[in-house]
C-alpha positions as CSV (number, residue, x, y, z in Angstrom):
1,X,87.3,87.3,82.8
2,X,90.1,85.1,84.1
3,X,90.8,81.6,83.7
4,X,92.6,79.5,86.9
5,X,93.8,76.4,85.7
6,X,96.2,74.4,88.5
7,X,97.5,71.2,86.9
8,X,99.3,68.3,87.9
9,X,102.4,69.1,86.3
10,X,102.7,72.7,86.9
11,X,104.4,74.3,90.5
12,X,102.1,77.6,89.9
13,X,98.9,77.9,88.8
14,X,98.3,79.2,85.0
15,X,95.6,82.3,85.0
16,X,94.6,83.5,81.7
17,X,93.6,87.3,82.1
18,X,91.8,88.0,78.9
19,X,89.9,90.9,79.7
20,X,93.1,92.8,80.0
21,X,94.3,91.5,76.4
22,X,95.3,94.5,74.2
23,X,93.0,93.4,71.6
24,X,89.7,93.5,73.9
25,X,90.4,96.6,76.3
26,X,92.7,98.6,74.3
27,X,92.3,101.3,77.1
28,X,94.1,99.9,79.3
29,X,97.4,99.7,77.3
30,X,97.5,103.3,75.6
31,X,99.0,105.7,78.4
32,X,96.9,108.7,77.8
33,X,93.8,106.8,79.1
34,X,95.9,105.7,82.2
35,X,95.5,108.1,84.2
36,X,90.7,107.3,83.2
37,X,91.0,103.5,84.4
38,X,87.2,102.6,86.5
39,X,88.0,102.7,89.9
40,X,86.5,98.8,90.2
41,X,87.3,96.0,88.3
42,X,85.4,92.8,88.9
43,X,86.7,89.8,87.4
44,X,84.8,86.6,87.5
45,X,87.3,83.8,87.8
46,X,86.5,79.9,86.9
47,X,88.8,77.0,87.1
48,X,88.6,73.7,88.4
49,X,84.5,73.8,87.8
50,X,84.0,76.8,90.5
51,X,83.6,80.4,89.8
52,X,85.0,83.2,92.3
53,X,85.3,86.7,92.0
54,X,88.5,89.2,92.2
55,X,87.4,92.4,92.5
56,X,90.2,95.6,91.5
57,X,90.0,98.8,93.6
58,X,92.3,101.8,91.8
59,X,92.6,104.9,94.2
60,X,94.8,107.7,94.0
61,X,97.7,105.5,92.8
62,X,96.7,102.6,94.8
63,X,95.1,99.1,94.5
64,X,93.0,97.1,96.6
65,X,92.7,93.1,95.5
66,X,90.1,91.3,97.1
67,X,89.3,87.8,96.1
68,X,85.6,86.4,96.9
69,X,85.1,82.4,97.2
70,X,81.6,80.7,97.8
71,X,83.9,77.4,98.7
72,X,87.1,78.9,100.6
73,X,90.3,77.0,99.2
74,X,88.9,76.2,96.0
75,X,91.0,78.9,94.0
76,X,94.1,79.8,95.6
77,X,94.1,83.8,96.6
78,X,97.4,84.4,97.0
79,X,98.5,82.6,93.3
80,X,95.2,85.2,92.1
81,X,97.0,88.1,94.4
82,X,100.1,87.0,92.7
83,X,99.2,87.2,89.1
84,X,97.2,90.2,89.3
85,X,99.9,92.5,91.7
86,X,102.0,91.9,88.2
87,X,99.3,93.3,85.7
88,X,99.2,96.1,87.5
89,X,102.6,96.8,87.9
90,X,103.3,96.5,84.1
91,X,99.5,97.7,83.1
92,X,98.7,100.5,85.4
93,X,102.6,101.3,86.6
94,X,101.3,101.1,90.1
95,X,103.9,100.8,93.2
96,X,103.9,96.8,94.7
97,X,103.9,98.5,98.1
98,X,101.2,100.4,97.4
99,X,99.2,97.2,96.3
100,X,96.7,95.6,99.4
101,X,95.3,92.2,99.3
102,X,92.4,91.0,101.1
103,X,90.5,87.5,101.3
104,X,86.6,88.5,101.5
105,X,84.5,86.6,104.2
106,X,81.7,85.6,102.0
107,X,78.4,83.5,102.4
108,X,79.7,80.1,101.7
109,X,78.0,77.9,99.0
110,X,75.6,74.2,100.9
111,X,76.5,72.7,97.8
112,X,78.4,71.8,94.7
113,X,77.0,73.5,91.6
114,X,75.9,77.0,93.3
115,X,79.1,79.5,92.8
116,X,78.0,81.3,89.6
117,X,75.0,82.0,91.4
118,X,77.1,83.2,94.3
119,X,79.4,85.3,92.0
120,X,76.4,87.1,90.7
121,X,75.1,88.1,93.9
122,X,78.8,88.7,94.6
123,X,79.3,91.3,91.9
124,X,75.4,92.5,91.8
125,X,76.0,93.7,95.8
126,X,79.9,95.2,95.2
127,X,78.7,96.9,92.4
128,X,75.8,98.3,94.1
129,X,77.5,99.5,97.1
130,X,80.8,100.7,95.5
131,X,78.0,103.3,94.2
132,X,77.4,104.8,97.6
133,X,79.7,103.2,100.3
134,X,83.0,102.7,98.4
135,X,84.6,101.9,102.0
136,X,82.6,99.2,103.2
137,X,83.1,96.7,99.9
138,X,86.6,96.0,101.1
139,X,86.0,96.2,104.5
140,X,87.0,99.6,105.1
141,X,90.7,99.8,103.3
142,X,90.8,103.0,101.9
């Protein structure tokens, strides 16, 4: 999960990425698992009371980041984009060229308290499809 915490006093955005700690996914730090990372990582993201969803597509040495917001401009994609195109780099040793971004057109939440319902259904449907239809998750990028 990743935290997105924008204060007052800070130009960027802080984002805590702790499910990529060493301590809690050990995998993705020890270079002979590398080359077995999933192809999709979702990562439900909260900050500034609103949950959103980041989803990670690895493919034949390249990465898809798509960020999905119930309440557009809530969480800023491209600080998200931003953050995770780094992790990558270091993590996974992927190419920045090679790394695609893409802001998800998503139902958007009638009111103030629904977007972890909306994540869920989120991740429930990507999750699903990525099954079968890989290519239509991200709108057809690979």
């Amino acid at each position: 999960m990743a935290r997105y915490d924008k204060t007052n006093h800070a130009e960027e955005p802080m984002i805590q990425i702790t499910c990529l700690r060493k301590s809690i996914c050990p995998e993705l730090h020890n270079k002979d698992m590398q080359g077995n990372l999933p192809a999709w990582i979702f990562v439900p993201i909260h900050g500034k009371n609103h949950w959103s969803l980041a989803i990670i597509r690895l493919h034949n040495d390249v990465a898809m980041l798509a960020h999905l917001d119930s309440s557009r401009g809530t969480h800023d994609s491209d600080a998200i984009f931003h953050v995770f195109k780094i992790v990558l780099c270091l993590i996974v040793s992927i190419d920045p060229t090679l790394i695609m971004t893409a802001i998800m057109n998503v139902e958007q939440q009638q009111d103030g308290h629904s977007c972890g319902k909306h994540v869920l259904q989120m991740l429930a449907s990507a999750a699903i499809r990525s099954q079968t239809d890989w290519i239509d998750v991200l709108g057809g990028a690979y």
